[in-house]
C-alpha positions as MATLAB code, in Angstrom:
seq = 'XXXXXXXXXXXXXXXXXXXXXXXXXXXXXXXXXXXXXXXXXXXXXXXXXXXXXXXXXXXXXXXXXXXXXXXXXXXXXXXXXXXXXXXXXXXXXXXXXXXXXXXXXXXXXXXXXXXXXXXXXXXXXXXXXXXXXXXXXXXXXXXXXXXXXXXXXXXXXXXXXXXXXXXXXXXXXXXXXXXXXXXXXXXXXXXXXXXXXXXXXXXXXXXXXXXXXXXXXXXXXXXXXXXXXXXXXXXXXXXXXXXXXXXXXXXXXXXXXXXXXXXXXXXXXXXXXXXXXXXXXXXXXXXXXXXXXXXXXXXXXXXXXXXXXXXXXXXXXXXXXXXXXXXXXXXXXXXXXXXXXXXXXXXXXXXXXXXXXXXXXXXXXXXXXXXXXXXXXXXXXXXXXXXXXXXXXXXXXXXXXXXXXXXXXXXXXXXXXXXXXXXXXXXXXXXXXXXXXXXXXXXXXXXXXXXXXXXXXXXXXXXXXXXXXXXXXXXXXXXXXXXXXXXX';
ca = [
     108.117  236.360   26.216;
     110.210  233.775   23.578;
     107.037  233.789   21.587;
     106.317  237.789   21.255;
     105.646  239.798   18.237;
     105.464  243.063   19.837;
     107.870  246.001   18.919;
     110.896  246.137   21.164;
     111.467  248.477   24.358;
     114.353  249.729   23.918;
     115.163  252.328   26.759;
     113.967  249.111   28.431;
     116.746  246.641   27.232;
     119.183  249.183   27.184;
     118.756  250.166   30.469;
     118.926  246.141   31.532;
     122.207  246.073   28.852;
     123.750  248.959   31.589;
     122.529  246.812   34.569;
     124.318  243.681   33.136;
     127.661  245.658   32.103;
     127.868  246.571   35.719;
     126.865  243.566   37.583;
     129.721  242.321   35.174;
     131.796  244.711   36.765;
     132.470  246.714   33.314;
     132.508  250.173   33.320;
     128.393  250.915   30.387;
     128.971  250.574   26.194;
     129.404  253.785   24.746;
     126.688  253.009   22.106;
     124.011  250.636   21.540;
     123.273  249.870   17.703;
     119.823  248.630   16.938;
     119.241  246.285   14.132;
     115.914  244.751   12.817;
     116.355  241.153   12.638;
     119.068  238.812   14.901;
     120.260  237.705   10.633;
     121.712  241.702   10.320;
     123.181  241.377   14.438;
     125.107  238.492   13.202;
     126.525  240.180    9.875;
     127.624  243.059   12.137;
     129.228  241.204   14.523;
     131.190  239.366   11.806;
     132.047  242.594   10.307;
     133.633  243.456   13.213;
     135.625  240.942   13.676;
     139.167  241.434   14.698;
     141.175  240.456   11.970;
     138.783  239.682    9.714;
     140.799  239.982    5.823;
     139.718  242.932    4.087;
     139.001  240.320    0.840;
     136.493  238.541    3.425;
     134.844  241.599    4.014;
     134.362  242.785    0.862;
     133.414  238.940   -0.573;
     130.889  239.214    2.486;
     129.212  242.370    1.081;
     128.867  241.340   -2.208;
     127.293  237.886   -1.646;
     123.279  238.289   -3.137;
     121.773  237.371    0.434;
     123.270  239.612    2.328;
     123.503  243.046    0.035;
     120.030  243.905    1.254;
     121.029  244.462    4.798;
     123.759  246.846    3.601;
     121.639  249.676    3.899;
     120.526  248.856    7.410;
     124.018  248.592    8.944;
     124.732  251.658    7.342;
     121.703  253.310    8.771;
     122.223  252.389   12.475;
     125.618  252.715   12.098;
     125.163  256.652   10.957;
     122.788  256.540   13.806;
     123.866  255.248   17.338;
     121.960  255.427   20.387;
     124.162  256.958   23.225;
     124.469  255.673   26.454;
     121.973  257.085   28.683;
     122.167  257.956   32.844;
     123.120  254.772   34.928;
     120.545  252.036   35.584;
     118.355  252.889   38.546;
     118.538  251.007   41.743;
     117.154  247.122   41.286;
     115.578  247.049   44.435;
     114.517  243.753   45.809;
     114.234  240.308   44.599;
     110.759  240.201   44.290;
     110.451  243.545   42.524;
     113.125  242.517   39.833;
     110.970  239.640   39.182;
     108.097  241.854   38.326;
     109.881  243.964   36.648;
     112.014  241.158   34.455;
     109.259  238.748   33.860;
     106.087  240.899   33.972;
     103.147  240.692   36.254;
     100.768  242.759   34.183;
      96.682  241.353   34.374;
      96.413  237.779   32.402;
      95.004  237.792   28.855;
      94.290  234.440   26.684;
      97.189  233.603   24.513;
      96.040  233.333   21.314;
      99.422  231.792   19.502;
      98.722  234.206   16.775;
      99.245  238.089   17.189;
      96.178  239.938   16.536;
      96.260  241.904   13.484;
      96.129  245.057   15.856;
      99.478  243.947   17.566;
     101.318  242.786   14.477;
     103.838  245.215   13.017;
     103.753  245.961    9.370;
     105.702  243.442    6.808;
     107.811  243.862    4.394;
     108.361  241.377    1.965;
     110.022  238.246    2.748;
     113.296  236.927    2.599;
     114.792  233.718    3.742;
     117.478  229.322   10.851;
     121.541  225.174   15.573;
     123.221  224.417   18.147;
     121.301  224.576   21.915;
     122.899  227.234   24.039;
     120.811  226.476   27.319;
     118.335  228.519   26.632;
     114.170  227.354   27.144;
     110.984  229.669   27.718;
     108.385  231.542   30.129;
     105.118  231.443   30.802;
     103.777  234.403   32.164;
     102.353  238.270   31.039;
     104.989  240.809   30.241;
     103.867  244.304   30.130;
     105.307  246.775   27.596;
     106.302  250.400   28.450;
     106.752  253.685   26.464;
     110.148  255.798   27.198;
     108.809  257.223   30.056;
     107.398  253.967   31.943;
     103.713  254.177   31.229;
     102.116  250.974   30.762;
     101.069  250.362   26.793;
     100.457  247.091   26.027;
     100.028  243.829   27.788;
      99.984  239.982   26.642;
     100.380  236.933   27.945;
     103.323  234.580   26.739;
     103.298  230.038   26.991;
     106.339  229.015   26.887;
     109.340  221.631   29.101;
     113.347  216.556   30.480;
     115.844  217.485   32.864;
     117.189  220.954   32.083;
     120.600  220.451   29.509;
     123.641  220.826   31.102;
     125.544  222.956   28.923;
     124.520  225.391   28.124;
     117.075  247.770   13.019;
     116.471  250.358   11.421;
     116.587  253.038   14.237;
     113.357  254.652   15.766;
     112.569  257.667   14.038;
     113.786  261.014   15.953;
     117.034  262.850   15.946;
     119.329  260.484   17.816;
     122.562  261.733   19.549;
     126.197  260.489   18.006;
     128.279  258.319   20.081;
     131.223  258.349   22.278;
     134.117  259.720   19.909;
     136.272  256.554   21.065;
     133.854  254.422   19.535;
     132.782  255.636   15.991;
     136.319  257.913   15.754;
     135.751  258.184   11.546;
     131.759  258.096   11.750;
     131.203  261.517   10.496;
     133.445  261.819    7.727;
     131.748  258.190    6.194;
     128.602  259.817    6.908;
     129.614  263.282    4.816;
     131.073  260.957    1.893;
     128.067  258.676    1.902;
     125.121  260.611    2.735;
     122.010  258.691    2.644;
     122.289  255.158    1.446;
     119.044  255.273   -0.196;
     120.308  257.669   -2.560;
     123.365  255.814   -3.180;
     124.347  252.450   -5.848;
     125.577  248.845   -4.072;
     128.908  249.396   -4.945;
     129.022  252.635   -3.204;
     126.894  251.818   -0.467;
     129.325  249.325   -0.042;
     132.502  251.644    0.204;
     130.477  253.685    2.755;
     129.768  250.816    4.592;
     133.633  249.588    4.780;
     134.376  253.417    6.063;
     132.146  253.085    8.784;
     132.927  250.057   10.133;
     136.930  251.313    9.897;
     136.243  253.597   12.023;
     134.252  252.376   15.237;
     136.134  250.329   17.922;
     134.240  247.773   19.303;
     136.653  246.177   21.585;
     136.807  242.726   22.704;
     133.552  240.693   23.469;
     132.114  240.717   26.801;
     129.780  237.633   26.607;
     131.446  235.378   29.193;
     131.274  237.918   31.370;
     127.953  239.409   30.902;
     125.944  236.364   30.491;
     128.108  233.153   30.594;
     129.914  233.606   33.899;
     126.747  235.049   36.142;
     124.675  232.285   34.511;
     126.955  229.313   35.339;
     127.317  230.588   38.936;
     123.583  230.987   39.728;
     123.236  227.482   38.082;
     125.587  225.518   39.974;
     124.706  226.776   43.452;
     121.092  226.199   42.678;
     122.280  222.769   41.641;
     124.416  222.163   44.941;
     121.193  223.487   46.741;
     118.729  221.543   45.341;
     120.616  218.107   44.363;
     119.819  216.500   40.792;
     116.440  215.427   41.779;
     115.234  218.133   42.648;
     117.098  220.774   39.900;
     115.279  217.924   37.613;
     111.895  218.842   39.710;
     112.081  222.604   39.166;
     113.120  222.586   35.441;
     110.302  220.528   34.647;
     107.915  223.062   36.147;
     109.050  225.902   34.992;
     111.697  225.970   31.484;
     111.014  223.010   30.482;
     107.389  223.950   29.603;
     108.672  225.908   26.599;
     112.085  224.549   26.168;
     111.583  222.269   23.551;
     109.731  225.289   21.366;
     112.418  228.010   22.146;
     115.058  225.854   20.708;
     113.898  224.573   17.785;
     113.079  227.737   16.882;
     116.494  229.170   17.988;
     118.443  226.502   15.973;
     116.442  227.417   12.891;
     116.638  230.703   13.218;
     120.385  230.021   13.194;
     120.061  227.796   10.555;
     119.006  230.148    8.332;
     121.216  233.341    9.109;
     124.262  230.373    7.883;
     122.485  229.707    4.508;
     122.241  233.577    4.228;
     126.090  233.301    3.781;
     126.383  230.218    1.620;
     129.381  227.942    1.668;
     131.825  230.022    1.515;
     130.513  232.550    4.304;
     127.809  230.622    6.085;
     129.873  229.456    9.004;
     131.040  232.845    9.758;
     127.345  234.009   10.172;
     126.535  230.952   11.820;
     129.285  230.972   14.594;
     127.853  235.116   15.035;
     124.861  233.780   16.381;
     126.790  231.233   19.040;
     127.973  234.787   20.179;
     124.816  236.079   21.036;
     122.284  236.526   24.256;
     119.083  235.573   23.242;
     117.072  238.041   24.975;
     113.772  236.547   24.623;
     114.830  233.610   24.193;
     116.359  233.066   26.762;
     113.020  232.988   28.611;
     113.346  229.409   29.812;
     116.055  229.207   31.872;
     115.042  233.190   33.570;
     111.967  231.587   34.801;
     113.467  229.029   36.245;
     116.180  231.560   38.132;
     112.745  233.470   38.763;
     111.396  230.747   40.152;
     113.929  230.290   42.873;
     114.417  233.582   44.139;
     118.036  233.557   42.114;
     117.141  236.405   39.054;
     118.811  239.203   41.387;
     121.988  238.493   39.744;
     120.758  237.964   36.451;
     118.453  240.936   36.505;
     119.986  243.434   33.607;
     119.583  240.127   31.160;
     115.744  239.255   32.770;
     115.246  243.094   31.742;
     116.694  242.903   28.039;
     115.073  239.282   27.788;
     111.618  241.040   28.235;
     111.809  243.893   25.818;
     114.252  242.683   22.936;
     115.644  240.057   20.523;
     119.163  238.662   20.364;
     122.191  241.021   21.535;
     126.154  241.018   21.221;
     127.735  243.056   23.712;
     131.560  243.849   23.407;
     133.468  246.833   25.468;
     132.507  250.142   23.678;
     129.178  248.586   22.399;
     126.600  246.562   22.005;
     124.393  245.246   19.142;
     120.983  244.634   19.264;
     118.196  243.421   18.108;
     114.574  244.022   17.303;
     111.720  241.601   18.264;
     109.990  239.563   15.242;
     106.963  241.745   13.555;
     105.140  238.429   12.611;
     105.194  235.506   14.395;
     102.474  232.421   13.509;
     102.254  228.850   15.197;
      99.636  225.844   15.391;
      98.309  224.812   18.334;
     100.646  222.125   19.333;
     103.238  225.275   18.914;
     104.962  224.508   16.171;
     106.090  227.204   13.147;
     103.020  227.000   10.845;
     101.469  229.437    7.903;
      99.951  228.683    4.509;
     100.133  231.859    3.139;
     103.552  233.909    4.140;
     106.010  234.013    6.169;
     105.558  232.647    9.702;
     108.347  234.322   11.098;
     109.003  237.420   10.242;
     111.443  240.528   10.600;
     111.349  244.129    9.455;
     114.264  243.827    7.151;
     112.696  240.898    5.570;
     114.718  237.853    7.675;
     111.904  235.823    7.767;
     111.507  231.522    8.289;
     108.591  229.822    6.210;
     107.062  226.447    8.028;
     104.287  224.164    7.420;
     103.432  222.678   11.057;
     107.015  223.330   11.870;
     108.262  221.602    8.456;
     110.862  224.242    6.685;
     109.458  225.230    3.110;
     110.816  227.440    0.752;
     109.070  230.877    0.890;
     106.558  230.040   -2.670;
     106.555  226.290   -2.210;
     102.898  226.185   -1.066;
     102.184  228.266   -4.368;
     103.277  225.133   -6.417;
     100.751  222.479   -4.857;
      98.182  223.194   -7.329;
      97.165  220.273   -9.500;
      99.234  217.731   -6.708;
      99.164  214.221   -7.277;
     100.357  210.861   -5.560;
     102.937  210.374   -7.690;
     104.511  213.991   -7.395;
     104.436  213.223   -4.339;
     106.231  209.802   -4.169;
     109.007  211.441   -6.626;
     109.874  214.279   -4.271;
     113.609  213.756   -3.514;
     112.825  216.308    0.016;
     111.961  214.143    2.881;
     110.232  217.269    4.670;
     109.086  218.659    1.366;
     107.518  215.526    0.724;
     105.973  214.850    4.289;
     104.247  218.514    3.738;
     102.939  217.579    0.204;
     101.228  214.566    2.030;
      99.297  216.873    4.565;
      98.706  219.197    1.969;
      96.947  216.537   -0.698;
      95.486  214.557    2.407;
      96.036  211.294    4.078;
      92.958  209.931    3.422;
      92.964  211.526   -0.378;
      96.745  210.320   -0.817;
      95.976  206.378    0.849;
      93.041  206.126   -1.793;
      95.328  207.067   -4.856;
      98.067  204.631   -4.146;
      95.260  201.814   -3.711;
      96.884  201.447   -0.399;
      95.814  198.229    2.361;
      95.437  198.553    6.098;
      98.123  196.899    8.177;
      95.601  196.029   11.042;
      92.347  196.916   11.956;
      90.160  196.558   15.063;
      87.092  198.069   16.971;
      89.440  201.287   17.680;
      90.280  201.967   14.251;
      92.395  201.192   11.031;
      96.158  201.281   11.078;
      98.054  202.616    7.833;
     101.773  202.591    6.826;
     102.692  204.534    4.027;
     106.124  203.938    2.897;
     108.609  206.430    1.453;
     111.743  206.059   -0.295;
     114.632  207.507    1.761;
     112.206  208.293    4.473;
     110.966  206.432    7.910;
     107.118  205.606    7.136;
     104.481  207.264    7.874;
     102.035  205.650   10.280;
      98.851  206.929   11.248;
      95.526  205.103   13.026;
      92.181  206.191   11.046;
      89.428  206.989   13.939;
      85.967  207.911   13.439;
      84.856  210.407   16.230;
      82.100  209.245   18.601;
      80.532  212.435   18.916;
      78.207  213.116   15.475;
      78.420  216.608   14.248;
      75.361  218.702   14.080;
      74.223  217.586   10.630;
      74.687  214.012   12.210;
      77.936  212.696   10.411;
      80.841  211.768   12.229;
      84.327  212.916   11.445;
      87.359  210.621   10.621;
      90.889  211.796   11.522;
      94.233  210.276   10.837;
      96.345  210.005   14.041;
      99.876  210.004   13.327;
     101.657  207.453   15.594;
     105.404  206.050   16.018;
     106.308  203.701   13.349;
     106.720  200.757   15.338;
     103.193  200.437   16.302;
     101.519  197.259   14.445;
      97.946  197.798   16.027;
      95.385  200.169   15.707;
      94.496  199.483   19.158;
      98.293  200.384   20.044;
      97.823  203.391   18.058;
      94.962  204.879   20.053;
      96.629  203.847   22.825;
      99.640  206.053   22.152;
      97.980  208.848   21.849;
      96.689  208.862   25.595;
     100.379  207.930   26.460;
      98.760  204.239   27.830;
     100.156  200.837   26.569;
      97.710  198.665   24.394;
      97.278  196.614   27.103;
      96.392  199.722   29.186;
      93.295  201.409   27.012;
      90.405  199.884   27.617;
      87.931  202.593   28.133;
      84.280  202.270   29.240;
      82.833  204.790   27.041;
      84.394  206.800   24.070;
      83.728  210.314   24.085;
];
């Protein structure tokens, strides 16, 4: 689930947005607006922002980053979803479990969407605070509008759990509630379609809508906060700290780690959207946010106890959308990624694109997790050591260095071992600015078919001063511990 690429079910979350409103005990939004990326959730939310100056608003439009999501708010604003019949019953524990976290037959997970389940791209664009939130392991099936089974895939998703915690489908969509978009259709008349219209104007159409719709007040604490603490603590007075402890580390804390890091860069880079000037309004939008899918962690481990009953309308939105902001009248939300690409440890990762990606072209570029600008691979041609040792970038620099390779880079610099034994040969390479990098140099016991024998360089803590101690680490043993019979 935190780690899905497929396209988001809407009636799905929608109907789980209803279910939440009125476990909440709030009377259903009037309108759900559907953006394509969580970057254009948190720009709407900050647009509609009680007392937010008119100057603000305006600087906010005009700022490079952000004019090309002008025409996608003004899309999904000309085109709310309405609210739809109540949420049917939620039936028993066990069957909202199904139903929230997916029970569909197991297939491999394969870290990388197939081509055949990865949305189209558009070009990219260029995300931190935890909230709580870690991730799921388990298969979530996909439904069409009228609850036939589509598509299936299985989601991975690890400490003591923390203690604090688009562009709309095509289809002729019905206009909302008159009490929330009261001056919709007279924007809409003046504007017509955005596409055929200049920034500036786009702009004015833009400020028209969003004077007319009345949001009300955010309903987060109430929606997700409140119901979430309360299900927390008595499964803490239930279980004691041990055993809380126990649970979390079977079940969120698998994917925890994963789910945030990618949550605080995701936030990261919706601030730097803004710049300095506007960047911590964007960024304190996403602290406003449910997390949908990623809030996958922490459902499993309410799943896991028998305590999602409560928390069923977010399971339900967690398993078929992206980040949402719900307020009285309505509620944002947002698509799912349409490219999503990691390395096997996990970890953000692709040479050539994007490896996150939206529809609207919000997208993160990562080299095993490392944040690169979006062409910066395109530059490594002709690399050399000493490029290398002048880059100012710690991270930049650390992805040069797997990029040119260790073994390449160690050669270059005439570099000497700092210990070597019958295990292997322990490097340091040392940066300016920068802990050093240490890494053991093994030679695989197992020969290849042609007979040679590969070498790999280990990375290892920078405290180690042994290449026995190196190996070591990397079976989590002491130095004093490895001492195996036969290497394999």
């Amino acid at each position: 689930m935190p780690f899905t690429a497929l396209r988001a079910d809407r009636p799905r979350a929608e109907a789980g947005v209803r279910a939440a409103y009125a476990a909440a005990g709030l009377t259903p939004p009037a309108a759900f607006v559907w953006l394509p990326s969580p970057a254009a959730g948190a720009l709407l939310s900050v647009l509609l922002r009680p007392g937010l100056p008119p100057a603000t608003r305006t600087a906010l439009l005009a700022t490079p980053a952000l004019r090309p999501f002008l025409p996608i708010l003004i899309t999904a604003l000309q085109n709310p979803r309405p609210t739809s019949p109540p949420a049917p019953d939620q039936g028993s524990s066990a069957a909202m479990r199904r139903s929230a976290l997916g029970t569909a037959p197991h297939e491999p997970d394969h870290r990388l969407p197939s081509p055949e389940n990865r949305l189209p791209q558009s070009e990219a664009a260029t995300g931190s605070l935890p909230l709580g939130d870690g991730p799921l392991r388990e298969t979530e099936a996909t439904s069409s509008p009228d609850g036939s089974p589509t598509e299936s895939r299985t989601k991975t998703e690890a400490s003591p759990p923390p203690e604090n915690d688009a562009l709309p489908q095509s289809g002729t969509e019905t206009a909302a509630s008159p009490n929330v978009f009261p001056q919709g259709e007279a924007a809409v008349a003046r504007g017509g379609s955005l596409r055929e219209t200049d920034a500036s104007s786009g702009s004015v159409v833009l400020e028209e809508l969003l004077a007319g719709i009345e949001a009300g007040a955010g309903v987060r604490e109430r929606v997700r906060t409140a119901p979430w603490e309360r299900e927390r603590a008595a499964a803490r007075a239930e279980l004691g700290p041990r055993g809380w402890a126990d649970v979390w580390a079977r079940t969120g804390a698998l994917t925890w780690d994963r789910v945030n890091e990618l949550v605080t860069r995701i936030r990261r880079a919706i601030g730097e959207l803004g710049g300095e000037e506007h960047g911590p309004l964007l960024r304190a939008a996403t602290l406003d946010a449910v997390l949908g899918q990623h809030d996958a962690p922490w459902l499993e481990l309410f799943a896991s106890l028998d305590r999602l009953t409560p928390l069923h309308g977010l399971a339900e939105v967690a398993a078929s959308a992206g980040w949402w902001w719900p307020y009285e009248n309505l509620v944002i939300l947002s698509d799912r990624p349409t490219d999503l690409h990691r390395d096997e440890p996990g970890r953000l990762h692709r040479g050539d694109g994007p490896a996150l990606a939206y529809s609207d072209g919000f997208a993160l570029h990562a080299w095993r997790g490392m944040p690169i600008p979006p062409d910066f691979l395109n530059t490594l041609t002709g690399l050399t050591a000493s490029r290398i040792l002048a880059e100012e970038n710690a991270e930049l620099r650390r992805v040069m260095l797997e990029h040119f390779g260790y073994d390449r880079y160690l050669a270059d610099i005439g570099a000497r071992p700092l210990h070597q034994d019958e295990t292997g040969v322990l490097w340091r390479i040392d940066l300016p600015g920068d802990e050093p990098v240490v890494m053991v140099e093994v030679v695989n016991s197992t020969p290849e078919p042609d007979g040679t024998r590969r070498t790999y360089y280990l990375r290892v803590p920078p405290r180690t001063r042994t290449a026995r101690a190196g190996v070591a680490w990397t079976f989590g043993l002491t130095e004093a511990e490895y001492r195996p019979l036969q290497e394999t």
